[in-house]
KOLLO-65177 format. One record per residue: residue number from 1; residue in one letter; x negated, y negated, z negated of N, C-alpha, C, CB in turn. Coordinates in steps of 0.1 Angstrom, whole numbers, plus 5000, padded with zeros to 4 digits. Glycine has a CB too. Example, Ala and Ser with C-alpha at 12.3 -4.5 7.8 and 13.67 -1.06 7.14 Angstrom:
! residues 2
(1 "A" (4868 5057 4922) (4877 5045 4922) (4868 5033 4922) (4887 5045 4910))
(2 "S" (4872 5022 4929) (4863 5011 4929) (4871 5000 4921) (4859 5006 4943))
! end
This chain:
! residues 178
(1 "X" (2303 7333 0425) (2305 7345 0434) (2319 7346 0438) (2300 7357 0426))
(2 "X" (2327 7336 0437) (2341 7337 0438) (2346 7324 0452) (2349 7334 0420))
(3 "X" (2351 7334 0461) (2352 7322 0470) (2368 7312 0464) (2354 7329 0490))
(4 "X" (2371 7303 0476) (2374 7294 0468) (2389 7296 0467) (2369 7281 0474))
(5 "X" (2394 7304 0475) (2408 7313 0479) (2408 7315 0461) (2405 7331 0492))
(6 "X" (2399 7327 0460) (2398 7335 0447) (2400 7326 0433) (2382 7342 0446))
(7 "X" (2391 7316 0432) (2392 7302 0420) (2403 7299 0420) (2383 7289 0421))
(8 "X" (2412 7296 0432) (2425 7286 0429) (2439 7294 0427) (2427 7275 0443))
(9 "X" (2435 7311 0429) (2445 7320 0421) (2447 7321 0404) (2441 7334 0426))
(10 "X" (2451 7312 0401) (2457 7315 0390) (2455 7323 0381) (2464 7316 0392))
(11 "X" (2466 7333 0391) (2470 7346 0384) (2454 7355 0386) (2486 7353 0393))
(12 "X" (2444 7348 0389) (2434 7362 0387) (2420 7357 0379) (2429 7369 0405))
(13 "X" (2423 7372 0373) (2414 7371 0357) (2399 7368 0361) (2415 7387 0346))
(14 "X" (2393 7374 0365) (2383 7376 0371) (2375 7362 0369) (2386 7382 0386))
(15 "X" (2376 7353 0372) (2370 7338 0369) (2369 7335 0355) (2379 7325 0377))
(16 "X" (2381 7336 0352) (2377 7332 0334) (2371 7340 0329) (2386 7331 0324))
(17 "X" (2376 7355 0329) (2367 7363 0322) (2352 7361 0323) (2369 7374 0325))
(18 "X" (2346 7359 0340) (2332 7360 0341) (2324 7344 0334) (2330 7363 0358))
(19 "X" (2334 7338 0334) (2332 7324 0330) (2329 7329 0310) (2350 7311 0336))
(20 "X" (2339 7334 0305) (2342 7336 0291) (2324 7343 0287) (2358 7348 0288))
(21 "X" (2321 7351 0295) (2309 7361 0290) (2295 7352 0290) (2308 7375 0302))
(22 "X" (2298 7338 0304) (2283 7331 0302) (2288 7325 0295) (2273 7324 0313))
(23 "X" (2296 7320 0292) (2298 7305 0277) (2293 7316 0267) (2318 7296 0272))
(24 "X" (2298 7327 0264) (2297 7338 0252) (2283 7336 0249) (2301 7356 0256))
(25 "X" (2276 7341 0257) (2262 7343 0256) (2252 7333 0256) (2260 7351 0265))
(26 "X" (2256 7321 0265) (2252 7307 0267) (2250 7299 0252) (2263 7300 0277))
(27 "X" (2263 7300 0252) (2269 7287 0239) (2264 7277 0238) (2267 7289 0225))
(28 "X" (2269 7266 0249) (2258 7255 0255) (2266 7247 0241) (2259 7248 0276))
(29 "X" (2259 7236 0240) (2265 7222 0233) (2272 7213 0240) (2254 7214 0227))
(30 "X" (2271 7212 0250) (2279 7202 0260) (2281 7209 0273) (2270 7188 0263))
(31 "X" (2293 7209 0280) (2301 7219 0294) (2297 7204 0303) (2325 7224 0292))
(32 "X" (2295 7204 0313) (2301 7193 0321) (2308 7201 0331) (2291 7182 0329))
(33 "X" (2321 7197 0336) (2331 7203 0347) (2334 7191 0360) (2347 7208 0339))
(34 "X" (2340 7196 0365) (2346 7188 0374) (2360 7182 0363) (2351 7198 0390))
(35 "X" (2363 7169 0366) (2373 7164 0363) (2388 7168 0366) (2370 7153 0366))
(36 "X" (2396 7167 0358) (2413 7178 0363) (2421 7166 0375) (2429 7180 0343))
(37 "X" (2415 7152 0377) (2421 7141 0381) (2413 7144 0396) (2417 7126 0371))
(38 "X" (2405 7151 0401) (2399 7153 0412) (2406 7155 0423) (2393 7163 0412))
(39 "X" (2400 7151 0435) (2410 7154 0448) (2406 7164 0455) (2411 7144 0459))
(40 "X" (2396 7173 0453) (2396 7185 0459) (2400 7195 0448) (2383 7189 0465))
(41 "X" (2409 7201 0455) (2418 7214 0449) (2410 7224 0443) (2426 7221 0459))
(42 "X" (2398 7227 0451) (2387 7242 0447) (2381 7233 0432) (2369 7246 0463))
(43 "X" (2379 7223 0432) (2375 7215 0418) (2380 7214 0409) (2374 7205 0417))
(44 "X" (2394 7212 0410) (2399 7210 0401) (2404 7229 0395) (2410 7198 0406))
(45 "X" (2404 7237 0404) (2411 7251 0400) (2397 7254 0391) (2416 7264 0417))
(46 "X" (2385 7251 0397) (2373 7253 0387) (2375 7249 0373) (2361 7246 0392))
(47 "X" (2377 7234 0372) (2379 7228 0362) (2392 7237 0352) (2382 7215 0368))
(48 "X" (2403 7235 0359) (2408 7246 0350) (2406 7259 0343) (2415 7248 0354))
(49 "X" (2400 7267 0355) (2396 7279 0345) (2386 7284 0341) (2399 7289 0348))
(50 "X" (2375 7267 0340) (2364 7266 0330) (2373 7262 0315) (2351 7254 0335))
(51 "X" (2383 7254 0315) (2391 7253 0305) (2391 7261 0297) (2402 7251 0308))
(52 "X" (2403 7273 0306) (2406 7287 0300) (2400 7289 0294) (2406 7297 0306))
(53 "X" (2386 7293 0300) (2375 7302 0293) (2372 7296 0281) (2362 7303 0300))
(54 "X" (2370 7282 0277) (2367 7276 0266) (2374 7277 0261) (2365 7266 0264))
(55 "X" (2390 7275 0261) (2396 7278 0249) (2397 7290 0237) (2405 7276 0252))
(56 "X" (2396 7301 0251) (2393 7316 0243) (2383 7318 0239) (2394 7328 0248))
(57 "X" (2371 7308 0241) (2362 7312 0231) (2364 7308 0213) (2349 7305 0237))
(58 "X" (2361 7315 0205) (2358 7313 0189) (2358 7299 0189) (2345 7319 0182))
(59 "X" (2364 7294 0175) (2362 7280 0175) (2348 7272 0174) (2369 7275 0166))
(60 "X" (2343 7283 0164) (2332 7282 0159) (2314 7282 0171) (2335 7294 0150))
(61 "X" (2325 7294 0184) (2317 7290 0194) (2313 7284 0203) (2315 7292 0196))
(62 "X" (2325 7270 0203) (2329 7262 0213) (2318 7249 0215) (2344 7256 0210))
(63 "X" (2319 7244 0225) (2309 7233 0227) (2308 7222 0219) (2311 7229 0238))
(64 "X" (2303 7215 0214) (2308 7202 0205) (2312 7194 0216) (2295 7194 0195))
(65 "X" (2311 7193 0233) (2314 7184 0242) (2320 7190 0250) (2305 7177 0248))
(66 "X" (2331 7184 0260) (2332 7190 0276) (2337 7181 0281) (2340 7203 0280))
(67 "X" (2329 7175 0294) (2332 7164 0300) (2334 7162 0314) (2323 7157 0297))
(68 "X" (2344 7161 0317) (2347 7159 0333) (2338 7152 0341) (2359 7153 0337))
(69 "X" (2333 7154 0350) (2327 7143 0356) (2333 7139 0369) (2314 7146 0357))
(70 "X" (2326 7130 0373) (2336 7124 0388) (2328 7133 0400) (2334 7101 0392))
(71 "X" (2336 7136 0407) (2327 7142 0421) (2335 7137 0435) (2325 7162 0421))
(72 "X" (2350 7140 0440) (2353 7137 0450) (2363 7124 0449) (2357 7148 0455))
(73 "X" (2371 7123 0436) (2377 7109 0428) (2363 7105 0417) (2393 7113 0416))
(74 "X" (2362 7094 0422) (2355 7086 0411) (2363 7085 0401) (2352 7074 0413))
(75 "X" (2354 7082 0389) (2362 7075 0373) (2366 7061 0368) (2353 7079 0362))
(76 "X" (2364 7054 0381) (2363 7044 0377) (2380 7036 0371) (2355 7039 0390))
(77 "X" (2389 7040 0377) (2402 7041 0369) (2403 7040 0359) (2408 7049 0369))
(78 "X" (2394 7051 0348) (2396 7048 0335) (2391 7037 0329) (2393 7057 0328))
(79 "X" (2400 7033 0320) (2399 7020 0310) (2382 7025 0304) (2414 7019 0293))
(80 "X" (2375 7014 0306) (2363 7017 0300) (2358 7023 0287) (2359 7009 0302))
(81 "X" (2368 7022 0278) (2365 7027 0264) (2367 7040 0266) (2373 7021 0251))
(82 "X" (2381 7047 0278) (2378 7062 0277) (2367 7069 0287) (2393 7069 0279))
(83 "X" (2360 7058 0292) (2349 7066 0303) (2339 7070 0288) (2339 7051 0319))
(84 "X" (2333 7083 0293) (2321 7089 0287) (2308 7083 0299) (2322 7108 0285))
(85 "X" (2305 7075 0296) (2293 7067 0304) (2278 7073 0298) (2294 7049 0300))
(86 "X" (2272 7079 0314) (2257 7085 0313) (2248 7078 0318) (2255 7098 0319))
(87 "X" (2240 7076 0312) (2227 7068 0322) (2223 7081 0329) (2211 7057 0312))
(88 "X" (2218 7082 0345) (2210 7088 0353) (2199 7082 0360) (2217 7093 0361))
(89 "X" (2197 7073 0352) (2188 7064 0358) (2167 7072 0356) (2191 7046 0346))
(90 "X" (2172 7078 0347) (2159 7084 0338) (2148 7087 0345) (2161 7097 0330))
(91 "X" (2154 7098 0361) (2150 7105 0360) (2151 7109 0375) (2153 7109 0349))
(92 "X" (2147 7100 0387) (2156 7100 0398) (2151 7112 0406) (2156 7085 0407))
(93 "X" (2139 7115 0404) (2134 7130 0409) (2144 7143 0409) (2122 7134 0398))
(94 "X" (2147 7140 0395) (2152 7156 0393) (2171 7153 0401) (2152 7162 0368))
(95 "X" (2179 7138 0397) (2187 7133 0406) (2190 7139 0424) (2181 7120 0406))
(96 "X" (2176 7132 0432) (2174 7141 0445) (2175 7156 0443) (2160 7139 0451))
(97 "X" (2166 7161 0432) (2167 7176 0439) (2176 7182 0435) (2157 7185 0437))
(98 "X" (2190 7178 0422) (2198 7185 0424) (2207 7180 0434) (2202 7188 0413))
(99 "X" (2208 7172 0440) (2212 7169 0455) (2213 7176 0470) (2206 7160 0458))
(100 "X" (2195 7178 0466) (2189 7187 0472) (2198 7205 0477) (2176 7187 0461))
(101 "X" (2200 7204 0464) (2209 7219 0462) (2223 7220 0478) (2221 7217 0441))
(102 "X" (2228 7209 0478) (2238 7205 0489) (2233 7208 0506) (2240 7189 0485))
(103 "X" (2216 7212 0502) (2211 7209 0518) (2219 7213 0527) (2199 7214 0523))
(104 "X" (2229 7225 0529) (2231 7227 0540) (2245 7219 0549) (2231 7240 0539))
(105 "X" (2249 7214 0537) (2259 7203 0535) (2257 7191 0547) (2257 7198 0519))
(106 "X" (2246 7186 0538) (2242 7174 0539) (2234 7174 0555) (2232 7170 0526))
(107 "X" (2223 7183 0555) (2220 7186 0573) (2231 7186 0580) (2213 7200 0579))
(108 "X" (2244 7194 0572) (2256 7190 0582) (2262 7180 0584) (2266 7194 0582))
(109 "X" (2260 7164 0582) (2263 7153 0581) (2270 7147 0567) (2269 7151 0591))
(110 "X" (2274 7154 0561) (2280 7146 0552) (2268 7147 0539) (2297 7152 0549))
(111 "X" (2266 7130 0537) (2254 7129 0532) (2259 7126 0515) (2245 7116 0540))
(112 "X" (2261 7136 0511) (2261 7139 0495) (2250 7129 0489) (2256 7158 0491))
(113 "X" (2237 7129 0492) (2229 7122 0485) (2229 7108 0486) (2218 7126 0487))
(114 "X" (2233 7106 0494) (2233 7087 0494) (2243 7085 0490) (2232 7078 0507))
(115 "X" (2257 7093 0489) (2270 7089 0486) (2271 7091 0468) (2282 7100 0496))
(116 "X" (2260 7098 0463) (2256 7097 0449) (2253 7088 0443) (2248 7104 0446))
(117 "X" (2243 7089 0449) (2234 7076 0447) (2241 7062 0448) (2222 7076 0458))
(118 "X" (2251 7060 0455) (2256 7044 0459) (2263 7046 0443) (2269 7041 0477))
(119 "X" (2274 7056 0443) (2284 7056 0432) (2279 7053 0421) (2291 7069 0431))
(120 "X" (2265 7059 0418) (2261 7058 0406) (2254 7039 0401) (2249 7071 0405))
(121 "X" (2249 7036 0417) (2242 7021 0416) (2258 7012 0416) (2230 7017 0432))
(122 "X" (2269 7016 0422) (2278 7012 0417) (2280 7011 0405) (2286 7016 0421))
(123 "X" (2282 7014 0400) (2291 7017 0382) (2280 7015 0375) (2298 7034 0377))
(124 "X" (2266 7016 0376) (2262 7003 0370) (2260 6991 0368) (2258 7003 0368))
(125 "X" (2265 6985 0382) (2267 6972 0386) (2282 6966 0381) (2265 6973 0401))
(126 "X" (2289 6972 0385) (2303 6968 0386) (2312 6970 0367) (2310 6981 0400))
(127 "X" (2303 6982 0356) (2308 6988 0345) (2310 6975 0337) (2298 6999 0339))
(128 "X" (2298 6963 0334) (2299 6957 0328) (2303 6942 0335) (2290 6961 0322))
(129 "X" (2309 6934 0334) (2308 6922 0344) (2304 6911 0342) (2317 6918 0349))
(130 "X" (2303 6912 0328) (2298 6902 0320) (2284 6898 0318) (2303 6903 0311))
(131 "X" (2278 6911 0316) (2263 6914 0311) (2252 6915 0322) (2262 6927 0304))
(132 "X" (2241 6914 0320) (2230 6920 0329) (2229 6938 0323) (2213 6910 0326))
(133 "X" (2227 6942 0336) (2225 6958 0341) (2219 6963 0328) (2213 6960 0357))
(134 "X" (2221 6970 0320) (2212 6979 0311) (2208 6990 0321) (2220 6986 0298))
(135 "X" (2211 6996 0330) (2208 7009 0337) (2209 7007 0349) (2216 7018 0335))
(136 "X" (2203 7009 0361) (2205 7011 0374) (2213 7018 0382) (2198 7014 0377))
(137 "X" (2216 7029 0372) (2221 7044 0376) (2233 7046 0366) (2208 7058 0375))
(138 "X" (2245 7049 0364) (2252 7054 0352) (2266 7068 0366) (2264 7032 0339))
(139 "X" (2268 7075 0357) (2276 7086 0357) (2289 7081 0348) (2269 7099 0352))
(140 "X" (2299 7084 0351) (2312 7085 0342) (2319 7098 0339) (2322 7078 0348))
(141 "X" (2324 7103 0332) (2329 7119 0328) (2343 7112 0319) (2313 7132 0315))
(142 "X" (2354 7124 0323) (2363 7121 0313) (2361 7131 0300) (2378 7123 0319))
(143 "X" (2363 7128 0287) (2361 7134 0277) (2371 7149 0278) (2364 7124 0266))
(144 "X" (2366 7160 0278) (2379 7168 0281) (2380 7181 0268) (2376 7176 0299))
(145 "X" (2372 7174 0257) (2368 7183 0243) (2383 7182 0236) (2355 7175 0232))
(146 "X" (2392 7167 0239) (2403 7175 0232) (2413 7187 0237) (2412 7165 0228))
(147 "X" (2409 7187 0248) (2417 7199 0259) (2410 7217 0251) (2408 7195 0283))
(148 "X" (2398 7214 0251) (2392 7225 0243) (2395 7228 0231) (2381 7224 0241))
(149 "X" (2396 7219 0219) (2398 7222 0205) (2413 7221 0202) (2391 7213 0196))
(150 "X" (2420 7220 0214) (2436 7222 0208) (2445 7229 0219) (2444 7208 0205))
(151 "X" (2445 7239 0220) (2447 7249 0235) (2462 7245 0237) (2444 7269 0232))
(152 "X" (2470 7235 0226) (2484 7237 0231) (2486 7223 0242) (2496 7235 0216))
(153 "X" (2475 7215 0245) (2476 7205 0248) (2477 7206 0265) (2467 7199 0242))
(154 "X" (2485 7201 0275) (2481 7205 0284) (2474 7196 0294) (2490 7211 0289))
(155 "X" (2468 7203 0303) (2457 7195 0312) (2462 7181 0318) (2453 7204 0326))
(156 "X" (2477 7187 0329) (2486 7178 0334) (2489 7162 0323) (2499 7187 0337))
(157 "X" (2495 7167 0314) (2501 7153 0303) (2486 7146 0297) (2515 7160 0285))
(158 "X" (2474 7155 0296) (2467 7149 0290) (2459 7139 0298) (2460 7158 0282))
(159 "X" (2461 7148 0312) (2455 7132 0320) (2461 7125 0322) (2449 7131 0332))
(160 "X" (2475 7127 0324) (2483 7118 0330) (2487 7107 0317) (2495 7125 0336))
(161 "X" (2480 7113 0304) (2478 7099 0295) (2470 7087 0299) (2470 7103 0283))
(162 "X" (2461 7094 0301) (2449 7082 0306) (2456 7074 0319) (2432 7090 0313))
(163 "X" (2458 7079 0326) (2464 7073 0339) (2474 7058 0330) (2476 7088 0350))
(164 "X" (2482 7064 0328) (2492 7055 0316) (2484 7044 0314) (2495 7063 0299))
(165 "X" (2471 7048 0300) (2470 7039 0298) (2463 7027 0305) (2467 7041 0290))
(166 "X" (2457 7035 0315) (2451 7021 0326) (2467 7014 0333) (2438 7029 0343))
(167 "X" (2475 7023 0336) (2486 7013 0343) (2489 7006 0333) (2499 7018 0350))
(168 "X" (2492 7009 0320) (2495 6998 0309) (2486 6985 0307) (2495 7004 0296))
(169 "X" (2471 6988 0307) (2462 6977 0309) (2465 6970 0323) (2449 6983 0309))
(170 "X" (2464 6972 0330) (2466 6968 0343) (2487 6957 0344) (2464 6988 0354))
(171 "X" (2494 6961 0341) (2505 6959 0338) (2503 6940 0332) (2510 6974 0327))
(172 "X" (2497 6946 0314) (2495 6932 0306) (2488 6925 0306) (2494 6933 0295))
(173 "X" (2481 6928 0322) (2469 6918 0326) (2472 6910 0335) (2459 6924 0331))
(174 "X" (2482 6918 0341) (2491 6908 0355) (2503 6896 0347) (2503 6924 0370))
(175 "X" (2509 6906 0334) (2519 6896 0329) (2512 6887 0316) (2533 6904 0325))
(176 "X" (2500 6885 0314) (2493 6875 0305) (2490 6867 0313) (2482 6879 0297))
(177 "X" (2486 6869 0326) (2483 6862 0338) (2489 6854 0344) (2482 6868 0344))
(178 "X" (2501 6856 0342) (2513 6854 0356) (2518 6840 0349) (2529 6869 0359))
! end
């Protein structure tokens, strides 16, 4: 209920708090968010002050998971041991119709559903390069539970870990190489 002006204010309570009351009452086991590494801004401000809200919740009532997922940046960046890798293969019905949700989007040309669908038949093609396909379909999410269980940590340095360590991979791969 918050346009997108409203989410990427900061300074206004109103999102977390209403966020804080459905986690309160919810108390899901696993969050999925948008990822903090995202290129749309309204995503990423979401992502943060679904953060928020998690952290002020009780420890005791926090999620055992919360996982970024990819939506306008893919995940494919991260070193594969820190991708949280989902099969979506299961279940391609329910796939379309939360796609479906996008209709007025997508009648407007920009086709959300096929651009899902490719990303996901990507990255299960491309995840492993060695192996034959276990999955047709896979999702990637960045793990974002240590952001939850340790509120001093911050969003910015914690991704910009990950980033690191793929340029460090990337780095000792060109000079083992060279």
């Amino acid at each position: 209920m918050y346009s997108s002006s409203e989410l990427k204010n900061a300074s206004s309570p109103g999102p977390v708090n209403d966020l804080l009351e459905i986690l309160s009452l919810a108390r899901p086991q696993v969050v999925y968010l948008h990822n903090p590494a995202d290129k749309h801004d309204t995503h990423v401000a979401s992502c943060l002050r679904a953060l928020a809200a998690l952290r002020r919740l009780e420890p005791a009532a926090r999620p055992s998971r919360v996982l970024g997922c990819e939506v306008w940046r893919n995940l494919d960046w991260l070193l594969d041991e820190d991708k949280q890798v989902m099969p979506v293969d299961d279940r391609p019905n329910l796939a379309a119709a939360l796609s479906g949700v996008f209709d007025s989007q997508i009648s407007g040309g920009k086709r959300y559903d096929l651009a899902v669908q490719g990303r996901r038949l990507a990255n299960a093609t491309f995840f492993e390069s060695h192996e034959v396909d276990r999955h047709t379909q896979l999702a990637f999410a960045m793990d974002l539970t240590p952001l939850v269980a340790d509120a001093s940590l911050d969003v910015a340095s914690y991704t910009r870990s990950l980033i690191e360590r793929m340029r460090g991979d990337v780095e000792d791969r060109i000079a083992r190489l060279s």
